[in-house]
N, CA, C and O atoms as a GROMACS GRO file, in nm:
protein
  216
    1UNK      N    1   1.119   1.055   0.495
    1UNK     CA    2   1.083   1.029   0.358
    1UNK      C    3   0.981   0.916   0.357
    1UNK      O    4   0.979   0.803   0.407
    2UNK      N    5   0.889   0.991   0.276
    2UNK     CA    6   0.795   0.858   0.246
    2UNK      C    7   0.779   0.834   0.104
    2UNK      O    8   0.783   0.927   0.023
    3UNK      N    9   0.752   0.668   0.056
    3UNK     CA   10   0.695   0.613  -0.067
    3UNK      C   11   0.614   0.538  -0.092
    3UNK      O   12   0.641   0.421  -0.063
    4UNK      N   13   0.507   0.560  -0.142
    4UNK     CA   14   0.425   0.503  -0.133
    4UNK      C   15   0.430   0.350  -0.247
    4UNK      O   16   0.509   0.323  -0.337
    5UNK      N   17   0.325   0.283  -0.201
    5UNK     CA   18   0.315   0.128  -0.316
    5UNK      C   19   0.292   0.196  -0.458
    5UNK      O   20   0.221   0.292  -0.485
    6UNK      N   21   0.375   0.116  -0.543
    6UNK     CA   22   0.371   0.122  -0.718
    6UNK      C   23   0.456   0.214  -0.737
    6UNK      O   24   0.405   0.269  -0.834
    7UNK      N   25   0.575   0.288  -0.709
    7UNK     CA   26   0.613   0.388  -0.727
    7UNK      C   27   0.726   0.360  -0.813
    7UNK      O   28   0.778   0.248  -0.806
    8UNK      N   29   0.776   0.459  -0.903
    8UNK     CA   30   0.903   0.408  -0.986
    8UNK      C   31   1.013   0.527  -0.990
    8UNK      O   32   0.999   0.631  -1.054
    9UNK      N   33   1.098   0.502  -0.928
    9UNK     CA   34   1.197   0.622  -0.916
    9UNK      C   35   1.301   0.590  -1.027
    9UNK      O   36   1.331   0.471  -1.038
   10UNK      N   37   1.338   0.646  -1.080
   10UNK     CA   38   1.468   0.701  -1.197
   10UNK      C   39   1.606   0.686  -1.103
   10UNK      O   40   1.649   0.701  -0.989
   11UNK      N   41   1.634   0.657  -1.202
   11UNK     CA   42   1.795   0.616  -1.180
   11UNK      C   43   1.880   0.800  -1.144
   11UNK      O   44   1.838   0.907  -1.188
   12UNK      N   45   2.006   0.777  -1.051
   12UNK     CA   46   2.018   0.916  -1.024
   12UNK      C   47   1.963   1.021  -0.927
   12UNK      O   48   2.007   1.132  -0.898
   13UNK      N   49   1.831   0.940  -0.876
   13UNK     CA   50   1.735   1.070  -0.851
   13UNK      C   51   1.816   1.048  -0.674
   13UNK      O   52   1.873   0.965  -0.603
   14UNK      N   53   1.767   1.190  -0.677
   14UNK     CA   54   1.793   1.236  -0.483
   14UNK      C   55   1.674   1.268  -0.448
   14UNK      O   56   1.604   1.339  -0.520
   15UNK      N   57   1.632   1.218  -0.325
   15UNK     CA   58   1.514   1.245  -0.289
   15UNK      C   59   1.579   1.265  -0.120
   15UNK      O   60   1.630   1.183  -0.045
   16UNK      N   61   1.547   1.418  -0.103
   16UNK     CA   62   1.546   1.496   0.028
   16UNK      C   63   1.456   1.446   0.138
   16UNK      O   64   1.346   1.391   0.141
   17UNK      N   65   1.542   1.485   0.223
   17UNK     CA   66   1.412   1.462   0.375
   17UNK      C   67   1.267   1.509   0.436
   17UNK      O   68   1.248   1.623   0.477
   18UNK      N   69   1.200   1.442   0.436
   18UNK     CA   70   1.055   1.546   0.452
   18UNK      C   71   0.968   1.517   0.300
   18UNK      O   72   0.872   1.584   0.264
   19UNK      N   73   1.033   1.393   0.217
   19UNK     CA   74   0.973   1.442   0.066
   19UNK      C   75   0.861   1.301   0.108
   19UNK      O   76   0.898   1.191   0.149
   20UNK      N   77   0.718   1.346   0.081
   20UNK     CA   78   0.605   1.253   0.031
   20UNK      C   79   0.534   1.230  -0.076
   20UNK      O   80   0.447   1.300  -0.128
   21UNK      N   81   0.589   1.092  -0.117
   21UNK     CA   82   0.557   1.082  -0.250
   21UNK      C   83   0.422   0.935  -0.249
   21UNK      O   84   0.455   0.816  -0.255
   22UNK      N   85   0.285   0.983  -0.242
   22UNK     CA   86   0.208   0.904  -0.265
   22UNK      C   87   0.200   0.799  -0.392
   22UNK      O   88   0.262   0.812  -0.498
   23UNK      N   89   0.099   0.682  -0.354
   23UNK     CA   90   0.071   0.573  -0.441
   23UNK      C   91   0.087   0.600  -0.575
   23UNK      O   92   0.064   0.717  -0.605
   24UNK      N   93   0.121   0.526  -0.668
   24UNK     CA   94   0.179   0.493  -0.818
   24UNK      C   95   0.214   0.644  -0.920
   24UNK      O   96   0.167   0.713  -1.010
   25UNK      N   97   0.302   0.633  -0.853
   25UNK     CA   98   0.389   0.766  -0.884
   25UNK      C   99   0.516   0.752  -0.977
   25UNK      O  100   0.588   0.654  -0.957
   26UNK      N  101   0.546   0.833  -1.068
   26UNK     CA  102   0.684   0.819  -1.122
   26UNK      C  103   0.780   0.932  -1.108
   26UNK      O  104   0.742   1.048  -1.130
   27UNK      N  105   0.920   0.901  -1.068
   27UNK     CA  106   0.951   1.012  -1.055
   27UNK      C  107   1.131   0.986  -1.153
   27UNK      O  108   1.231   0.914  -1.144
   28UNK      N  109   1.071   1.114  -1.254
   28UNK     CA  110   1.200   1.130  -1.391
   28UNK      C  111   1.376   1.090  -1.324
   28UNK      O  112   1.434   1.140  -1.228
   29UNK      N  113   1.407   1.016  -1.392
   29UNK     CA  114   1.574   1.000  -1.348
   29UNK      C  115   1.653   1.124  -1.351
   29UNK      O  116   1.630   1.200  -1.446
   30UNK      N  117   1.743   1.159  -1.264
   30UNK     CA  118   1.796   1.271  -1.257
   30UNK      C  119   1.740   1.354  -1.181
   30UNK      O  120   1.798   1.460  -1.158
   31UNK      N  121   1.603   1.324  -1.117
   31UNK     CA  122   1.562   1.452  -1.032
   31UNK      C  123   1.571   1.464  -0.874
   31UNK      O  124   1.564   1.368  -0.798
   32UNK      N  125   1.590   1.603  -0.834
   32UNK     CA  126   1.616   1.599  -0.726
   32UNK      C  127   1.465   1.666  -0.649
   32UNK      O  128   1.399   1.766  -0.678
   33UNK      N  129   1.452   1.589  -0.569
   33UNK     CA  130   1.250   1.578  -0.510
   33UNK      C  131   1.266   1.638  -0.358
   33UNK      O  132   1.313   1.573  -0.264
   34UNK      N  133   1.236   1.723  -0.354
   34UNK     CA  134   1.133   1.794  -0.227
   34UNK      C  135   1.020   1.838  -0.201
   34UNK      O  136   0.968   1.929  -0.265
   35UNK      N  137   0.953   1.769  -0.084
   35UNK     CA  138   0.779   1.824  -0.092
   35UNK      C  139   0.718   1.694  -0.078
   35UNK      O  140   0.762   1.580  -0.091
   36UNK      N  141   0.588   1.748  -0.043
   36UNK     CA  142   0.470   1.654  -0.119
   36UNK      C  143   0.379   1.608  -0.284
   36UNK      O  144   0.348   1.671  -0.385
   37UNK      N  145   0.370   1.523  -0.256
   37UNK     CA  146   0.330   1.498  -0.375
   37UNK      C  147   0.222   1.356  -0.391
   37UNK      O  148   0.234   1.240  -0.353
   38UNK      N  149   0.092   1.444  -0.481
   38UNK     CA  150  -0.039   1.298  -0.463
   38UNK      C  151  -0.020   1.219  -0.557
   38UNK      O  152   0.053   1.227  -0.656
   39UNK      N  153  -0.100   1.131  -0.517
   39UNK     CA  154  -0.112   0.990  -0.570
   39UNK      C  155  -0.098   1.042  -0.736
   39UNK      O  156  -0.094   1.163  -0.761
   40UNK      N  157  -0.093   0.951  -0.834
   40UNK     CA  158  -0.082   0.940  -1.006
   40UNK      C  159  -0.021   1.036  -1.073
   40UNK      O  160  -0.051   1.059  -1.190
   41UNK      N  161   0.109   1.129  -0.983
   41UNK     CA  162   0.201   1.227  -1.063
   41UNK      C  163   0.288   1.146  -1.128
   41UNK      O  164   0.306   1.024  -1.120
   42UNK      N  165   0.345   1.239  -1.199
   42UNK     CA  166   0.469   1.225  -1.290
   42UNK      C  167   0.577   1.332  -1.213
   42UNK      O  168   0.538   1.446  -1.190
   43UNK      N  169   0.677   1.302  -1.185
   43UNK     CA  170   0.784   1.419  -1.106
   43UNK      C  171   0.854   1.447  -1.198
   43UNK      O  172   0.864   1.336  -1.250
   44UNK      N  173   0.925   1.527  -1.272
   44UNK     CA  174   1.011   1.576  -1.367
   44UNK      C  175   1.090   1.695  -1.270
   44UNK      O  176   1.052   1.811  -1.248
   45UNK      N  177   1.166   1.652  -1.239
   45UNK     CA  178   1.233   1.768  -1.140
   45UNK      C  179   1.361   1.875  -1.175
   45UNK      O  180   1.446   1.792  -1.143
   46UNK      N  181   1.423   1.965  -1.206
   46UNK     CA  182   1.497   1.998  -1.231
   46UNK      C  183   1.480   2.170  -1.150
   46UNK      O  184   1.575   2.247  -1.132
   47UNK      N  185   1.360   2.193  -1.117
   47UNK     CA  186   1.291   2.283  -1.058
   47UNK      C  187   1.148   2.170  -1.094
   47UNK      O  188   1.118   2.089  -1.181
   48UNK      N  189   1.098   2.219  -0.984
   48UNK     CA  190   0.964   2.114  -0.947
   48UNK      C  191   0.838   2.137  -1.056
   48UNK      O  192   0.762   2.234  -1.068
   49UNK      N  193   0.846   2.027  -1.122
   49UNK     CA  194   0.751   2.021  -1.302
   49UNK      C  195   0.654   1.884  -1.180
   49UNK      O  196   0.714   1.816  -1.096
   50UNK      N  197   0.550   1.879  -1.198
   50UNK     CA  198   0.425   1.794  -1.202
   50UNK      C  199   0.326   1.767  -1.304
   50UNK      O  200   0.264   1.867  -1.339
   51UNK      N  201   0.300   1.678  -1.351
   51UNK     CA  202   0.257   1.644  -1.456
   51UNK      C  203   0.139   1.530  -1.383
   51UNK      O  204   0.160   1.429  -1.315
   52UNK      N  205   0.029   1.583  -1.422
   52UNK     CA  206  -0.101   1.531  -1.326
   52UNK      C  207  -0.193   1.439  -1.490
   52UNK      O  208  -0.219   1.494  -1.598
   53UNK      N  209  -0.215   1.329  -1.461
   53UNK     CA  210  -0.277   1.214  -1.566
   53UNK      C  211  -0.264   1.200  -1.696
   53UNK      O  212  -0.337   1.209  -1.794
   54UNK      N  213  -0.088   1.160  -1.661
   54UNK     CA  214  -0.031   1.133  -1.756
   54UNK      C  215  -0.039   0.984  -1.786
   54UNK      O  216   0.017   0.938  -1.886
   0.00000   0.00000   0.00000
């Protein structure tokens, strides 16, 4: 697992093995994260939602 600087994870969340989550990223409380993922997303996970310049 990687995280990158500025990142803000949600309370709750599971984040799986193998998951890359680049620079200033947020990722929704409650979600469960697999994959990659670039720099300035929003993660909303419940099934994998990305939300790009928000």
């Amino acid at each position: 697992m990687e995280i990158g600087e500025n990142c803000w994870i949600g309370a709750g969340t599971i984040i799986l093995r193998g998951t890359k989550i680049e620079a200033n990223s947020v990722v929704a409380a409650g979600s469960i994260v697999k994959g990659e993922f670039l720099s300035d997303f929003l993660i909303l996970q419940r099934r994998t939602t990305e939300v790009r310049g928000w």
